[in-house]
Every structure is written in structure tokens, then in C-alpha cells.
GURO-175315 format. One line per 3 residues: number of its first residue (from 1); their letters; for each residue x, y, z of C-alpha. Coordinates in pm, 1 decimal, always signed. Layout:
REM GURO-175315
NUM	a	X,Y,Z ~ ...
This chain:
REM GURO-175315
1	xxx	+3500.0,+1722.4,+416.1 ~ +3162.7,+1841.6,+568.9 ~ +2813.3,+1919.9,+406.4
4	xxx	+2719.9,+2202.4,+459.5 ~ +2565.5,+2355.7,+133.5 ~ +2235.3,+2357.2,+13.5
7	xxx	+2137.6,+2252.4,-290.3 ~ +1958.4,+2572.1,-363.7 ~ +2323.2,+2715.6,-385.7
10	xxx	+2400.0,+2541.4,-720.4 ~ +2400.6,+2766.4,-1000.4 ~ +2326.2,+2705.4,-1372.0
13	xxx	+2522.0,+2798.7,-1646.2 ~ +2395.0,+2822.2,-2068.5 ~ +2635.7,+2744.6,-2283.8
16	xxx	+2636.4,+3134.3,-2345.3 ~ +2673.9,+3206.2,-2008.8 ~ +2988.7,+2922.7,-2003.9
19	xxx	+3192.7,+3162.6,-2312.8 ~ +3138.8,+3457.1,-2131.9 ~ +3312.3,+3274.4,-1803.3
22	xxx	+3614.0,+3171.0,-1986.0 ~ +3669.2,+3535.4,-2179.0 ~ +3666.4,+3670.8,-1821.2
25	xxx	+3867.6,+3398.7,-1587.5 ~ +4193.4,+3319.1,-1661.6 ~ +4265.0,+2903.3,-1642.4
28	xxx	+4345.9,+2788.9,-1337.8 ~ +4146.2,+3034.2,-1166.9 ~ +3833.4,+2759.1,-1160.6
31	xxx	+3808.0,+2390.1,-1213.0 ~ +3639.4,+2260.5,-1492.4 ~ +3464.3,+1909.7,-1472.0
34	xxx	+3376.0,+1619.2,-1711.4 ~ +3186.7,+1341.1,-1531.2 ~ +3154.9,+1135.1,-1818.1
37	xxx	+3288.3,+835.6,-1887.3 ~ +3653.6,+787.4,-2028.6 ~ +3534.3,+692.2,-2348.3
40	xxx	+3268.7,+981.9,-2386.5 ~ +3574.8,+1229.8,-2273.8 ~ +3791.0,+1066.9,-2542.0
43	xxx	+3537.9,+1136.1,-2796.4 ~ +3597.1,+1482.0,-2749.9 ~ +3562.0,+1723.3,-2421.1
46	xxx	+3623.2,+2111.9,-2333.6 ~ +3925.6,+2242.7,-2377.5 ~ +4102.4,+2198.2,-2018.6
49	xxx	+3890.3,+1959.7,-1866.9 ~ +3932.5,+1746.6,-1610.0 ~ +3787.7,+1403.5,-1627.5
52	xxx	+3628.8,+1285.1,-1277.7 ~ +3366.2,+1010.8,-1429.2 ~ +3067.6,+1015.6,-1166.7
55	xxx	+3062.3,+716.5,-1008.0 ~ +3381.9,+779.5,-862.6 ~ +3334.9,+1150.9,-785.0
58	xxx	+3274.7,+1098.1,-415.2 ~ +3575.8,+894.5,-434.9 ~ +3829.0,+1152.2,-563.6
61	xxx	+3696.7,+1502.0,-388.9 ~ +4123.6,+1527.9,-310.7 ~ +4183.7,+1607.3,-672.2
64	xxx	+3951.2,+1895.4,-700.5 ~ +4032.8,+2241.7,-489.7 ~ +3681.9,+2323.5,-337.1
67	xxx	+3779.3,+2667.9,-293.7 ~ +3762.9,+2742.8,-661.5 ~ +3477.5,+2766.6,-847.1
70	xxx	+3393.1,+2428.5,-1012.2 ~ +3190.4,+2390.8,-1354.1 ~ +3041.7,+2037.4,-1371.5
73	xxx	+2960.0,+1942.1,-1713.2 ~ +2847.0,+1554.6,-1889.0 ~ +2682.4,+1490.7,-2227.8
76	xxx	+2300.0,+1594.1,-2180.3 ~ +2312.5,+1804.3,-1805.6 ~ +2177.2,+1541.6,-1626.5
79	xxx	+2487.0,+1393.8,-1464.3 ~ +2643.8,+1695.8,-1452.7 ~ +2356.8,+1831.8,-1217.7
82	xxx	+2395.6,+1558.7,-1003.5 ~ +2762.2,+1614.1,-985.8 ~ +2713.6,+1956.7,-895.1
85	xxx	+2505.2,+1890.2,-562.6 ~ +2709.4,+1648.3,-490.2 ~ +3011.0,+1879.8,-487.1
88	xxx	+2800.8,+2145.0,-305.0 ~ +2702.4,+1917.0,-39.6 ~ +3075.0,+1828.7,+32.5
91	xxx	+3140.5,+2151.5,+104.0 ~ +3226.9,+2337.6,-248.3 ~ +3246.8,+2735.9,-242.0
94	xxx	+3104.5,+2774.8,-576.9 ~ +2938.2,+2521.7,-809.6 ~ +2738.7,+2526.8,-1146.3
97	xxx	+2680.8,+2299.7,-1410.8 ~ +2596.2,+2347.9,-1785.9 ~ +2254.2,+2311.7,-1879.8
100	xxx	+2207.0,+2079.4,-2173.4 ~ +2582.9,+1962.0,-2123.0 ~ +2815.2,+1885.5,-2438.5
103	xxx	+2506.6,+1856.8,-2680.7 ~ +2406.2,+2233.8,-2572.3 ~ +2754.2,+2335.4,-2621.4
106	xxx	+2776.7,+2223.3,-2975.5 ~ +2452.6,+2389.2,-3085.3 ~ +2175.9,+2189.8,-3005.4
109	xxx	+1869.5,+2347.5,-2801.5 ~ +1880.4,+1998.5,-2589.8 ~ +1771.9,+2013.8,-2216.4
112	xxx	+1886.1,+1763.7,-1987.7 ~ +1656.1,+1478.0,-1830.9 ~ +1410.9,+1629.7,-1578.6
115	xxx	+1479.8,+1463.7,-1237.4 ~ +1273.4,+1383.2,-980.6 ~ +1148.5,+1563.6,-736.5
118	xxx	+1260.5,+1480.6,-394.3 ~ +1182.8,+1627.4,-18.1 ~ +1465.8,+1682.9,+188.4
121	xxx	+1457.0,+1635.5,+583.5 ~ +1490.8,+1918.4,+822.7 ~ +1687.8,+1701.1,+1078.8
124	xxx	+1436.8,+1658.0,+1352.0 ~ +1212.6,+1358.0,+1202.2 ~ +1222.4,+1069.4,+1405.4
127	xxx	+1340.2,+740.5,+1291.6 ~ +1011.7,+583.8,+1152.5 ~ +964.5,+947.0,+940.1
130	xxx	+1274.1,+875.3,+792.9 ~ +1273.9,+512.2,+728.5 ~ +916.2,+571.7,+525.8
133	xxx	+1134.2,+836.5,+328.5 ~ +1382.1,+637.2,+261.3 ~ +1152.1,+324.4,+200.9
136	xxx	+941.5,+520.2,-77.1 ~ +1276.2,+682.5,-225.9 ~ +1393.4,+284.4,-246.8
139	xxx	+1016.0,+187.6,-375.9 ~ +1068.8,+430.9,-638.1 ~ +1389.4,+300.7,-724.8
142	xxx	+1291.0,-0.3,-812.5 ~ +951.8,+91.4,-1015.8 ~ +1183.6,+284.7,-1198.5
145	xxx	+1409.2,-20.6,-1265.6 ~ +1119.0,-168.0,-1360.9 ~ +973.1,+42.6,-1600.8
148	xxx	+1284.6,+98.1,-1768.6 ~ +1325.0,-286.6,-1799.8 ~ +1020.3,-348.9,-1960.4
151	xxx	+1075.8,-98.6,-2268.5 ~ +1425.3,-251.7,-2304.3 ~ +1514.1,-524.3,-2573.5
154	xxx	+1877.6,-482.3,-2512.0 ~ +1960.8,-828.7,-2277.9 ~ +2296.7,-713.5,-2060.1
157	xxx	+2060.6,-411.9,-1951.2 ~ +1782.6,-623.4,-1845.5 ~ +2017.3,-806.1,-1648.1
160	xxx	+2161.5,-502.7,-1504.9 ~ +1820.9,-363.8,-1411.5 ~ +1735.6,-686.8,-1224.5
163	xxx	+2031.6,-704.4,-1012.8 ~ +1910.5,-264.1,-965.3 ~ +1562.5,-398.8,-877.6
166	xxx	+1700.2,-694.1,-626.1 ~ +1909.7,-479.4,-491.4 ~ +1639.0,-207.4,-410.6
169	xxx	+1407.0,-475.8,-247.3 ~ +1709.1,-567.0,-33.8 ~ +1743.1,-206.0,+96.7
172	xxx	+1370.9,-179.9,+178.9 ~ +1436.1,-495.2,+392.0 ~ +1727.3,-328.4,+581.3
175	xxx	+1520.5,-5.7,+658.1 ~ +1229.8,-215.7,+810.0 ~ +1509.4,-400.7,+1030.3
178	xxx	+1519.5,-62.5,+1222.1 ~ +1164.5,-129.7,+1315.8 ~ +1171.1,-227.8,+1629.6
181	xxx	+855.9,-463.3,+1633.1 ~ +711.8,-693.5,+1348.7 ~ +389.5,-562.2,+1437.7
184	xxx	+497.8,-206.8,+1358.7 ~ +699.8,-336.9,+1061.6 ~ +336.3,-438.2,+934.8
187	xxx	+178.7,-139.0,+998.3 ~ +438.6,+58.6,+804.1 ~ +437.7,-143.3,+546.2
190	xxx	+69.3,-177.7,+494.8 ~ +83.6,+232.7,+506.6 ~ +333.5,+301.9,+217.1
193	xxx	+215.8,+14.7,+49.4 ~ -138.0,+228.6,+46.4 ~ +83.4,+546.0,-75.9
196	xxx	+282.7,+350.1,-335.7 ~ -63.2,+278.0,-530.8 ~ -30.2,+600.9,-633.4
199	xxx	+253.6,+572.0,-868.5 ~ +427.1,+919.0,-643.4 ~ +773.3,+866.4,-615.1
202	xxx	+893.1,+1073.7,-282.0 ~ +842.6,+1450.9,-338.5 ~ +517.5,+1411.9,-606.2
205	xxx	+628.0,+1292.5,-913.0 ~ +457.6,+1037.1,-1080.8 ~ +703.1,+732.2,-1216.0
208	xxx	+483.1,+753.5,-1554.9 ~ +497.8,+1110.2,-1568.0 ~ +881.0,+1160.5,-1511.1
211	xxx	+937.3,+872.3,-1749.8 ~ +700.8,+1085.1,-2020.0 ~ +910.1,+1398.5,-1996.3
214	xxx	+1217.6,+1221.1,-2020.1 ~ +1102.2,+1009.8,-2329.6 ~ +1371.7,+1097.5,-2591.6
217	xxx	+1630.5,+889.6,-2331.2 ~ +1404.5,+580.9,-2334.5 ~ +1503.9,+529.1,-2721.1
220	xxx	+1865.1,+412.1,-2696.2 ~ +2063.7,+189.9,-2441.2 ~ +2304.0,+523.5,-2369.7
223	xxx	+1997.5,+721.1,-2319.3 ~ +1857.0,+489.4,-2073.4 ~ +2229.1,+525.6,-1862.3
226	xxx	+2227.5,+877.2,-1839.1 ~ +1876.7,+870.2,-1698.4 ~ +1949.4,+564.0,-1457.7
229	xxx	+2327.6,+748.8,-1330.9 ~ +2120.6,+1054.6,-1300.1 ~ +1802.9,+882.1,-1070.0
232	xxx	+2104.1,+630.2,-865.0 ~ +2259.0,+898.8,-852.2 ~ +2020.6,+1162.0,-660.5
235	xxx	+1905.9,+880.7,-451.8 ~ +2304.9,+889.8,-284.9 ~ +2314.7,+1216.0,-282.0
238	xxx	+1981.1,+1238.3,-60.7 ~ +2073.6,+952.2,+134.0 ~ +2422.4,+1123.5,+240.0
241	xxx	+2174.4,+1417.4,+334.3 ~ +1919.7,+1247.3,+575.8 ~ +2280.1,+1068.8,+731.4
244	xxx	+2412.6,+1402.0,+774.7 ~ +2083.2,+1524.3,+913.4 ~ +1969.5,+1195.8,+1131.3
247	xxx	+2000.0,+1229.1,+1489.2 ~ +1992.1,+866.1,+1545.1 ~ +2328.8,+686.9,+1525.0
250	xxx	+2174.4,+363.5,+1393.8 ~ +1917.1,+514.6,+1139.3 ~ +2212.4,+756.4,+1020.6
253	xxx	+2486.7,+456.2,+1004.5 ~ +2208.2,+225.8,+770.1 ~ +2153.8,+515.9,+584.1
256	xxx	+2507.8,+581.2,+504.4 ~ +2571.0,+176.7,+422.9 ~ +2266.9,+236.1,+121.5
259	xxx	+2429.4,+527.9,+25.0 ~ +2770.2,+314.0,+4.8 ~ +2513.4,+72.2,-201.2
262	xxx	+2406.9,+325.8,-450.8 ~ +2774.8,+436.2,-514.7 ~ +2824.1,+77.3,-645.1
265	xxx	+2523.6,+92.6,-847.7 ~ +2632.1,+391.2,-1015.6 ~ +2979.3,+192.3,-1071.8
268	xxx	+2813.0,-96.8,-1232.2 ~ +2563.2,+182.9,-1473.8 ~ +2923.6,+352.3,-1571.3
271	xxx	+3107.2,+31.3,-1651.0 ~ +2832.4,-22.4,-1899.1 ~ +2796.2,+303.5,-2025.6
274	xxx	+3169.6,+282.2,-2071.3 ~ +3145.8,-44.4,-2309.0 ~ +2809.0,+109.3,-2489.1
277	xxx	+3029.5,+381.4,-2595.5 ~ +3367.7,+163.4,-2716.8 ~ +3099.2,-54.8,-2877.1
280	xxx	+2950.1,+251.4,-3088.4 ~ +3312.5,+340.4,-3167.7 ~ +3405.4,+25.5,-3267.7
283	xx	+3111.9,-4.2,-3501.6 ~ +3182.8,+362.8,-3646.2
């Protein structure tokens, strides 16, 4: 299916708003969405759900109607969001998602985590514009990784944060491969490597201020998923976009490959959120 909607196009929904939809739409007429995992879903969900957990969303777009309006909901809004522009970018009619997710739902004034704040291309950069985007998007990445790492006691998620972090350095190396010279391969890197002092991730958000307003998920292993999906999984989503929007076959075909990357990332941040989850029920 082809991208073709903007991001702007997602719409938000308040719990509020979300009663209101059902009292006026009959089932069936819409698609409602749980990208959590299957334990989260089993712990309870919305009446009529489907379960689509999000790493696999991309993977399973044949299950969902995209001419009916879909409501993409997870356990804080942060997924959920994600979800959303992913669904709008393959082509969806109508998308929202509920602000504050599950927790909202149930009564609590929670917002989901703020995400970063990322420039999109307009389709006519040329190849080195897009490879420093993409090389500060995967610089990011892994300062994020990073960051998270060090405020983490919790062993399996340092472990899955390095193999995050390698894995980001490993990207950076493919984008500079479409350098055509080592002496211009220098000068790019010597250039972002200037910008990245700044602690900016693409789009000018500081990595220390995004990680301050999202400091109620650095406090618990779960909390520290749902931020990670949500950051892995913006960085596919704008990776599918600059494919879509590259005019160079090569640039557009590496792009696509991280984005194929980043899919698997979010697999191996669900798997674990998955056992957190069984783990926390086991203990209850």
C-alpha cells in the first residue's frame, strides 16, 4: 500500500472524546487497535479490540481495512501515536489515537511520553542532505541508548541497549558508505560531529531535555520500553518517509534496509516488554 498521508492528518482522541465515538458508531463501522503487547492486552483491553502489537504492525496492514476509521490505542499514548502515523503513512483514510492510552481511560490525568521532534524532507534534498539527516537521527539514537543505559540497574536491559547502541553505530557506517570519497566522508563527519556537541537530536530537541520531560518512564524497566518502542519506533517511521521521498535509488534502497533494521529493534524491545509483563504477573 502507498504513503501518501501526512502526519498532520492524525487526529487525537480524549478518552471523553473516545465514549462519545462508540455511543454514536455502531461496531464494525471502525477498527479499534491495541498495539500492546499480548500480555498487556491480556491484562485487560477495550471492549472489541483488536490486538496488532507494534512491532509487527507494518507486518500485518492485511488484517486491518484502511478504509475505516482506525483508533490506535497502547498503555500510556506513546505507542499508540506512533502506530497511528504509521497507519496514516500507509495509506489509512482516517486515523486517531487516544491520548494518555489505557491509563487515561481508566481515570488517570496521565499524558503520554513527549516524542521527539523530527524534520521531515520535502523530496528534493540531495543525497549528502539526507545522509546528514539520517546520520544525526542515527546519532541520536544511540545517545539515547546511552543515556537510558546509564540510569539502568536492570542487567538484560543494559544488554539490550548495547546491542541498540552497536547497532546504531553500524547504521552511521552504512550511510557514510554512500559517500562517494573518504575525503568527503571526513568532511561530513567532522561537520555533524561539530552539530552533535550540541546535544540536538534532528528537529531541536535536546537528548537531556526530552529525557527530563519524559522522567516518570525512566523509573521502571516497562517505563523505559514504552519510551524506547516509541523513539525506535519514529525513527522507522521517518526513515520509510525520506525512502518514499528520495529520488536516488541507492540512498532510498539503504534507507529502506535501516528502516528494515529498526523494525527488528522494535521486535527485540517487544519481546522484552512481553517477559517484563509475565514477570510482574507472575510475581502478583
Amino acid at each position: 500500500m502507498a504513503r501518501k498521508t501526512a502526519a498532520s492528518d492524525l487526529k487525537q482522541m480524549f478518552p471523553e472524546d473516545l465514549k462519545s465515538y462508540f455511543e454514536e458508531h455502531r461496531a464494525g463501522t471502525y477498527t479499534l487497535l491495541d498495539v500492546r503487547q499480548p500480555a498487556e492486552y491480556e491484562e485487560g483491553h477495550l471492549a472489541g479490540a483488536q490486538l496488532i502489537p507494534l512491532p509487527r504492525l507494518l507486518n500485518s496492514l492485511t488484517e486491518i481495512d484502511p478504509q475505516k476509521p482506525a483508533i490506535v490505542y497502547c498503555a500510556v499514548g506513546g505507542r499508540s501515536q506512533m502506530g497511528a502515523q504509521l497507519l496514516l503513512h500507509e495509506g489509512f483514510r482516517e486515523v486517531f489515537h487516544l491520548i494518555g492510552g489505557l491509563e487515561a481511560w481508566e481515570g488517570s490525568t496521565a499524558n503520554g511520553p513527549v516524542q521527539f521532534h523530527l524534520q521531515f524532507v520535502r523530496g528534493s534534498e540531495s543525497p549528502e542532505e539526507i545522509i546528514k539527516l539520517a546520520y544525526r537521527m542515527e546519532e541520536g539514537l544511540k545517545r539515547f541508548h546511552q543515556e537510558v543505559k546509564a540510569r539502568t540497574e536492570n542487567e538484560e536491559l543494559s544488554q539490550i541497549l548495547r546491542e541498540l547502541i552497536r547497532a546504531e553505530e553500524k547504521h552511521k557506517e552504512a550511510l557514510l558508505k554512500l559517500v562517494p570519497t573518504e575525503g568527503e566522508r571526513e568532511r561530513i563527519v567532522q561537520e555533524l560531529s561539530e552539530v552533535s556537541q550540541s546535544d540536538l537530536m534532528e528537529g531541536g530537541m535536546g537528548i537531556s531535555d526530552f529525557l527530563e520531560q519524559n522522567q516518570r518512564f525512566l523509573t521502571t524497566v516497562k517505563g523505559y520500553l514504552e519510551l524506547a518502542m516509541m523513539v525506535e519506533t519514529q525513527a522507522l517511521d521517518l526513515y520509510l518517509r525520506m525512502g518514499d521521498a528520495s529520488q536516488h535509488e541507492i540512498t532510498q534502497n539503504i534507507l529502506f534496509e535501516i528502516g528494515e533494521e529498526e523494525k527488528k529493534h522494535l521486535g527485540i524491545l517487544g519481546r522484552f516488554m512481553e517477559q517484563k509483563v509475565r514477570e510482574s504477573k507472575g510475581r502478583g
